[in-house]
FIZA-723292 format. One record per residue: y negated, z negated, x negated of N, C-alpha, C in turn. Coordinates in steps of 0.001 Angstrom, whole numbers, padded with zeros to 6 digits, always signed. Atoms other than C-alpha are relative to their C-alpha. Last residue first. Layout:
BEGIN
YZXYZXYZX
...
***
This chain:
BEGIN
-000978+001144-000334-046642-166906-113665-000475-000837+000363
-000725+001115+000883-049609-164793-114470+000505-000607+000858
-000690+000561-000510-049648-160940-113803-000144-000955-000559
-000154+001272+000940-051335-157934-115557+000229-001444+001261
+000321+001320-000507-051378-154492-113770+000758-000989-001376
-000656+000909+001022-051570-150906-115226-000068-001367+000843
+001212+000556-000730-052066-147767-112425+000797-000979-001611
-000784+001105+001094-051104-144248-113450-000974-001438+000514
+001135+001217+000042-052425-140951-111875+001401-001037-000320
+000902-000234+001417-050252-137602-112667-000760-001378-000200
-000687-000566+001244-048584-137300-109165-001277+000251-000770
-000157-001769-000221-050660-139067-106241+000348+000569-001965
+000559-000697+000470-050712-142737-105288+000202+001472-000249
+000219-001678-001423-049342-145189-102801-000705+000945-001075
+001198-000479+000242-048675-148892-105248+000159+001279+000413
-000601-001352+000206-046040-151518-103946-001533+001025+000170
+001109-001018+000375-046149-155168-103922+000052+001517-000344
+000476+000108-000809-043344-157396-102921-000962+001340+000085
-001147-000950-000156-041482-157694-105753-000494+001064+001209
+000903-001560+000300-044632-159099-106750+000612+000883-000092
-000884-000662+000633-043637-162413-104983-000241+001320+000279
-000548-001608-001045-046223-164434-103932+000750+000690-000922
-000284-001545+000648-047468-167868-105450+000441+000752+000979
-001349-000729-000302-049714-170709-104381+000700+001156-000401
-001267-000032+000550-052130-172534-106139+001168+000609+000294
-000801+001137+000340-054416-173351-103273+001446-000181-001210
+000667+001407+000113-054991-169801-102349+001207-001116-000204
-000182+000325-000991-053270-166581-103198-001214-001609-000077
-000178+000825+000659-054868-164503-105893+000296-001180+001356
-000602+000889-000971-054696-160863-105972+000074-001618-000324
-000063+001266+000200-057498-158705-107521+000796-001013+000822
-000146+001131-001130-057814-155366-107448+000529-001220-000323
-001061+001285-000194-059634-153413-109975+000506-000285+001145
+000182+001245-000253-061114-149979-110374+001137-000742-000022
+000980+000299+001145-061304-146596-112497-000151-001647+000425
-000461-000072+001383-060097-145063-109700-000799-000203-000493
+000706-001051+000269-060783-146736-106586+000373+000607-001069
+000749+000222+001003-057869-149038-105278-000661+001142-000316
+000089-000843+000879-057584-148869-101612-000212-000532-001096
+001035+000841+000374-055556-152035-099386-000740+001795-001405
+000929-000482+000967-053364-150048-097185-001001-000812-000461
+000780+001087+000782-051794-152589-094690-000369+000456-001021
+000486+000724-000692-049033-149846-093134-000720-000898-000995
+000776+000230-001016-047230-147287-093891-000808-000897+000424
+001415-000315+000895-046098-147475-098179-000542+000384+001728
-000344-001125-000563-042275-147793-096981-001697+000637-000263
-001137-000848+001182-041863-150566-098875-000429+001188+000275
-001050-000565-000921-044984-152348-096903+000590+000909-001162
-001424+001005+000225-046794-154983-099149+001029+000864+000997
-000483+000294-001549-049347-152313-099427+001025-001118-000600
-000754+001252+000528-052057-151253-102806+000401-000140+001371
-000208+001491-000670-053320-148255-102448+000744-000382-000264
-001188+000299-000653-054380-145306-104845-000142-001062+000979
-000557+001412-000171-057587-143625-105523+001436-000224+000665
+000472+000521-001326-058045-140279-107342+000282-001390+000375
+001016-001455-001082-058239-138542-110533-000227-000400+001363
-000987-000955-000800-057278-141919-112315-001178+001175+000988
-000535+000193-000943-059793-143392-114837+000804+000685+000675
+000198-001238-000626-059724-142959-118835+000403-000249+001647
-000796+000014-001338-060600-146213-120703-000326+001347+000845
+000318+000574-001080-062611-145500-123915+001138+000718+001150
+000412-001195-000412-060611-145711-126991-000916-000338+001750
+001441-000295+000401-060213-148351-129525-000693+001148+000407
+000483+001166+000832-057500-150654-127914-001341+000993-000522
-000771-000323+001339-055983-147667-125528-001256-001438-000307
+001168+000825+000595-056510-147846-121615+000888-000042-001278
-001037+000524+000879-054548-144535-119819-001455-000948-000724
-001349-000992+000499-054475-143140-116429+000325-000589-001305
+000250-000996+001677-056426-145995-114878+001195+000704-000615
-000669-001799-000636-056300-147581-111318-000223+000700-001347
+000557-001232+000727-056015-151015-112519+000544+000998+000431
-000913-001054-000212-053723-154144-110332-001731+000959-000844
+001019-000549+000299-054771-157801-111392+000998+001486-000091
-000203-001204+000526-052083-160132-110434-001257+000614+000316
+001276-000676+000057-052087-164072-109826+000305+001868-000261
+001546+000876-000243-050073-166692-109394-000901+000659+000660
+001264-000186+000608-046642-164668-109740-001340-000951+000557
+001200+000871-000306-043187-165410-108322-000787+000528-000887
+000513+000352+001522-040789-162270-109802-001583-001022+001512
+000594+001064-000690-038031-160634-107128-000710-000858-001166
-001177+001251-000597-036328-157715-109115-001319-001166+000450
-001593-000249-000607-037686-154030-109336+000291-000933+000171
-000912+000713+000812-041761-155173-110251+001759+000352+000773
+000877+000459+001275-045022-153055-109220+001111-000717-000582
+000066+001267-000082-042912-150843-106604-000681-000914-001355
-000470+000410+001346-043793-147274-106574-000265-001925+000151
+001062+001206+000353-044700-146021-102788+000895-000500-001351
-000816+000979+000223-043778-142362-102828-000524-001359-000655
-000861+000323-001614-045636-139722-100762+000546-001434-000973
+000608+000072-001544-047260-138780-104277+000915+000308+000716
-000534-001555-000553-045796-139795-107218-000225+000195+001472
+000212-000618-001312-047274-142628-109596+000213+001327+000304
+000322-001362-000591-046328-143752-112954+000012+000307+001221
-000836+000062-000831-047054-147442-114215-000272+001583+000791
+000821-000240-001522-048950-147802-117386+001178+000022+001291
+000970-001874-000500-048179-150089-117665+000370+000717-001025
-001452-001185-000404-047545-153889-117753-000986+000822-000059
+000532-001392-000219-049313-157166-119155+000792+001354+000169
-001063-001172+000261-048230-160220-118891-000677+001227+000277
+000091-001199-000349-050475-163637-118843+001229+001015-000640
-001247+000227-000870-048753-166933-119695-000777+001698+000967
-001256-000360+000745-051165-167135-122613+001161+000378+000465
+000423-001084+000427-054746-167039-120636+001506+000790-000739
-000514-000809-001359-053420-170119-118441+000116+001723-000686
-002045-000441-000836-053192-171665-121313+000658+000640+000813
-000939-000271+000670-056537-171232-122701+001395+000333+000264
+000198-001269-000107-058156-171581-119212+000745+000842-001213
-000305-000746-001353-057028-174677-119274+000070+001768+000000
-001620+000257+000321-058025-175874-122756+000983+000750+001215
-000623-000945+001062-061218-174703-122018+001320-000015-000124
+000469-000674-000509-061931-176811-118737+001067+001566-000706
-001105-000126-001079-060385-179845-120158-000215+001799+000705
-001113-000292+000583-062948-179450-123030+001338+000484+000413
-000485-001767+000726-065530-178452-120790+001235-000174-000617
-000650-000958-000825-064780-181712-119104-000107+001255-000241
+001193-000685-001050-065109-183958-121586+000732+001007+000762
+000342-000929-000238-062586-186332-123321-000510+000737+000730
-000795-000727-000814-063042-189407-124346+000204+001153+000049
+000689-001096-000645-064578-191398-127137+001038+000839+000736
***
């Protein structure tokens, strides 16, 4: 007897689930774009949160306002907004990665963003 394709399915998604990373919170200062990683880091995937603070048995508190997400250092140009309290979702096609050195978050003193990352 073989194996099925949920199984393959599961198993997958298992693994992929383990090679996640989780960061944060990450502090924001307005005018200044905050970089999501200091040294050059391939990633798959990243999931950016506008939230001041998520605890295990508390409810999630969102940011007072929205930030953006830019691949510009300088935080001018290619604004992507996150809402507070929302997600963004990066995920290149075809398997490919991007470097999340790359990535840099625009927000305003006191707000906090968390992102999670898989290799």
């Amino acid at each position: 007897m073989g194996i099925n394709s949920y199984t393959v399915v599961n198993l997958l998604e298992a693994a992929a689930a383990k090679n996640y990373v989780v960061v944060g919170p990450v502090n924001l200062t307005t005018g200044v774009p905050v970089r999501l990683n200091a040294t050059p880091l391939l990633v798959t995937q990243v999931e950016i949160y506008g939230y001041l603070s998520i605890g295990a048995n508390t409810i999630p508190v969102p940011n007072a306002g929205p930030c953006w997400v830019t691949a510009d250092a300088a935080g001018l140009s290619a604004l992507e907004p996150l809402p507070a309290g929302g997600r963004i979702l990066y995920k290149p096609p075809g398997g490919t990665s991007f470097d999340l050195f790359n990535l840099n978050v625009l927000g305003t003193t006191g707000d906090k963003v968390y992102f999670k990352y898989l290799a």
